[in-house]
N, C-alpha and C positions, 0 to 999 in steps of 0.2 A: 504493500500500500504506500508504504515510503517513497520509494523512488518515481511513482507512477504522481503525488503528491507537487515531487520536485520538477515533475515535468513538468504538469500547468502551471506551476510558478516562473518556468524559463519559459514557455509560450507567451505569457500573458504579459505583454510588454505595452507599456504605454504610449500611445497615441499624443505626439506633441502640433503643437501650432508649430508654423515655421514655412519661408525665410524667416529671419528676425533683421529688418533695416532700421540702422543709423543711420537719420537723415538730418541734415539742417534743414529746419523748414518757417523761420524767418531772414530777414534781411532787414538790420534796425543801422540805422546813424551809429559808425564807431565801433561796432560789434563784428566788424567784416575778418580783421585779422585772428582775435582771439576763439572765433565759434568755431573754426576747424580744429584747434584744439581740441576742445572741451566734446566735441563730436567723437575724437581718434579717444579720449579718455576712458568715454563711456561704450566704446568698442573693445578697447583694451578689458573692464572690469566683464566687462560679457566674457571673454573669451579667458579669461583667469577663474571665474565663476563655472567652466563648461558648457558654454550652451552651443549650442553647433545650428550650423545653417545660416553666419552669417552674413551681411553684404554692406560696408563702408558705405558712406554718404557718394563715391564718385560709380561704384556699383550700381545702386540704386537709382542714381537717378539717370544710368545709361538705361535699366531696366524701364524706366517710367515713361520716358522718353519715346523708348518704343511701343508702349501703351497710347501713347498720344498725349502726355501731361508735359508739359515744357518747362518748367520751374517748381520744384515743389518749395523753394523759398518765399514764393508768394502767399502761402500757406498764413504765414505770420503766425503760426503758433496754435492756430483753432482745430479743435478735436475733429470739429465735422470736416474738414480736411485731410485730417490723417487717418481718418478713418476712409479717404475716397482714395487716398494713396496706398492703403493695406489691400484695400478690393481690390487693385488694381495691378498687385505684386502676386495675389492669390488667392485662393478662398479661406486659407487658415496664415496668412501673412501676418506678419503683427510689424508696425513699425514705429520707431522710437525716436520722436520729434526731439531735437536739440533747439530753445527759442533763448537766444540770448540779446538783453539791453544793454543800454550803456548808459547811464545819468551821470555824469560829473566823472571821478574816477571810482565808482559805485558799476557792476555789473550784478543785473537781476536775471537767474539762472532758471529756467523754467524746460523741465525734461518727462516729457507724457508719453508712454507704451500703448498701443491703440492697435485693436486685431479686427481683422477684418472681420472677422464672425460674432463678433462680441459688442454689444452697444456700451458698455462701460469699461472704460479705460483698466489696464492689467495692473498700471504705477504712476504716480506723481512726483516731482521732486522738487522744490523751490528751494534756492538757494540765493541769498543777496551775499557779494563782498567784493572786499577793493581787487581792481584791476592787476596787483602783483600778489593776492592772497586766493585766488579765486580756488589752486590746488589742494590746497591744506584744509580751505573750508567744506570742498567735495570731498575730503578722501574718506569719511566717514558713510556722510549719508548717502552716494551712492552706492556703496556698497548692497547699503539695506535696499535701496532702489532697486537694483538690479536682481535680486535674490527673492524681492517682492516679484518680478516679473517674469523671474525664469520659473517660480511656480505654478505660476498664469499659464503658462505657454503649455501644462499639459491638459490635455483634452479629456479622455474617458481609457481604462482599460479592456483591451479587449477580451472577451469572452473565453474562458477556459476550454480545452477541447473536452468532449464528454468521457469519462471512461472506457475502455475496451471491455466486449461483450463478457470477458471470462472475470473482470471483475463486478459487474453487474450482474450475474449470475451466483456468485458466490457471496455476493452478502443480500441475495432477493430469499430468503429463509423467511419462514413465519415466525412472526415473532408474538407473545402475550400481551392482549391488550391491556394498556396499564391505567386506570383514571387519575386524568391530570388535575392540577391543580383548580382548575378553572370550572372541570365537572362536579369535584366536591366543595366548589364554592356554592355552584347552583345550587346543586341539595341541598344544604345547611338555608340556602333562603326560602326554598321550599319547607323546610321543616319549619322553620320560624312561623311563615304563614300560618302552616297547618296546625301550632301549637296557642299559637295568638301572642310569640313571646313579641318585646317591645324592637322594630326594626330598627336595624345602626341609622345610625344618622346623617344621613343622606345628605340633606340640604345644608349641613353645617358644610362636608367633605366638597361638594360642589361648589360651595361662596369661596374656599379656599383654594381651589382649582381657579378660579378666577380670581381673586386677587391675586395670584402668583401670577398669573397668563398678562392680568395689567400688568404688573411692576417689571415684566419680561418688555413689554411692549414700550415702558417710558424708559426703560434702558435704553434700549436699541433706537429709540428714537434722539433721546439726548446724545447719541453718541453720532449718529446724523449731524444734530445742530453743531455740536463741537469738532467735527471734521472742518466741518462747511466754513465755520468762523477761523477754525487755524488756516484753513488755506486762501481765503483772503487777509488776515493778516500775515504769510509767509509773503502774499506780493505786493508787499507795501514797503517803497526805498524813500530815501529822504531827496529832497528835490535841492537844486542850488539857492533858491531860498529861504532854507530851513523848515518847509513847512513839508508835508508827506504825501506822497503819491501812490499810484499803483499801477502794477505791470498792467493790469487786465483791463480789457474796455468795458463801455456801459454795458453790455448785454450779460458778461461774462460774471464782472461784480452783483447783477441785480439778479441772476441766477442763483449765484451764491448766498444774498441776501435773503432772496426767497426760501432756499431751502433749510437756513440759519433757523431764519423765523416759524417752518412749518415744523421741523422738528422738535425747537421748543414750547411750540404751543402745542401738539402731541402727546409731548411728553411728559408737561404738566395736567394735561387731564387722564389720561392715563393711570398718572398719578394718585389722584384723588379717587378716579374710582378704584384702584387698589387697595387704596385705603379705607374710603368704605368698606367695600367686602370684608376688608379686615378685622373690621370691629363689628362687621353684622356675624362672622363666622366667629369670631370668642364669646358672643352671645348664644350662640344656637349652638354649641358646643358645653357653656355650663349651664343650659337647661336639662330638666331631667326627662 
């Protein structure tokens, strides 16, 4: 059974996304010298990290090219872009937008993984720092970046082959039926009936099922709004008149604001009704 065991574990090999392209895909005032850099950086940490299948910013854009796309610099950084760039490399492409600014001696680093099969993006990366610090301030977080995306990149495993007929015959034996757990739960509530003893307590165990399911739901919700809010504030650089700006345009910010906002007001009522449940179910739990 061992060895037959180890076979569909060697069969069963995962299914990945791939090409994976490093593309520049703005073109900002100032940022012309430094983004081929920071492009080959994030190609180097792919290829240190393992991921195979994949193709430089001057690769990519020979392959786009002959798709009929003439610049993906023009792009400027927008997902729905990179997402028309990954259609466009394949059906399981994923491509890794390099969008680099330039304000004063200030560079605002912005790095998105965008598959073509997938409407939300695989990784994020925002990074602000000065023009001769830009390396030291990446060498951390793209790491996680990258590691976040090569996760991304696998699909589904594929299906185990079935066993061979001489081990499906040798363990197809009759075996004694055994009552699970589930059948002498039934009985025992048929007995209660039929005795008239007092049934568990149903309505307390179900209020408590749902205040756990709220307080599941203003979790995941608050962690919504707080994604949303750290990465508008991660593209916020200081301007040359001291006052603050932000990489992203109006659509992109009031996106972000919107979804700031829905998740916290989610996840405050969520909340509450948790909380009710919560004290309606220690009620009906020390009743007798």
């Amino acid at each position: 059974m061992l060895p037959l065991l180890l076979l569909q574990l060697t069969l069963a090999q995962a299914e990945v996304r791939t090409p994976v392209a490093v593309v520049i895909t703005s073109k900002r005032p100032g940022a012309e010298a430094v983004s081929p850099k920071i492009a080959q950086r994030v190609l180097d940490t792919f290829k240190r990290e393992g991921v195979a299948g994949l193709l430089d910013d001057a690769a990519a854009i020979k392959e786009l090219r002959s798709a009929g796309f003439s610049d993906p610099r023009t792009c400027q950084g927008t997902r729905a872009c990179l997402s028309k760039l990954a259609v466009l490399l394949g059906p399981k492409a994923v491509v890794v937008g390099v969008d680099v600014g330039k304000v004063g001696k200030t560079l605002a680093i912005h790095l998105e993984a965008v598959a073509a099969d997938k409407d939300e993006s695989l990784g994020s990366l925002d990074v602000s720092a000065s023009i001769n610090g830009w390396s030291d301030a990446m060498s951390a977080p793209i790491v996680v970046f990258v590691r976040d995306v090569k996760a991304g990149l696998e699909l589904k495993r594929s299906t185990p082959p079935p066993p061979p007929p001489e081990e499906v015959a040798k363990n197809d034996t009759p075996r004694k039926t055994e009552l699970t757990p589930r059948q002498l739960q039934e009985d025992r509530v048929a007995e209660v009936v039929k005795s008239g003893e007092k049934p568990p307590k149903v309505a307390a165990i179900v209020t408590t099922g749902g205040a756990v399911a709220a307080a599941g739901v203003a979790i995941a919700f608050a962690a919504v709004s707080g994604s949303a809010k750290s990465q508008f504030d991660a593209s916020l650089v200081d301007l040359p008149d001291g006052t603050k700006g932000t990489r992203l345009n109006e659509m992109q910010a009031r996106q972000l604001a919107d979804s700031a906002n829905t998740g916290a007001g989610v996840a405050i009522g969520a909340g509450v009704v948790a909380l009710g449940l919560g004290v309606v179910s220690a009620i009906l739990f020390m009743k007798d």
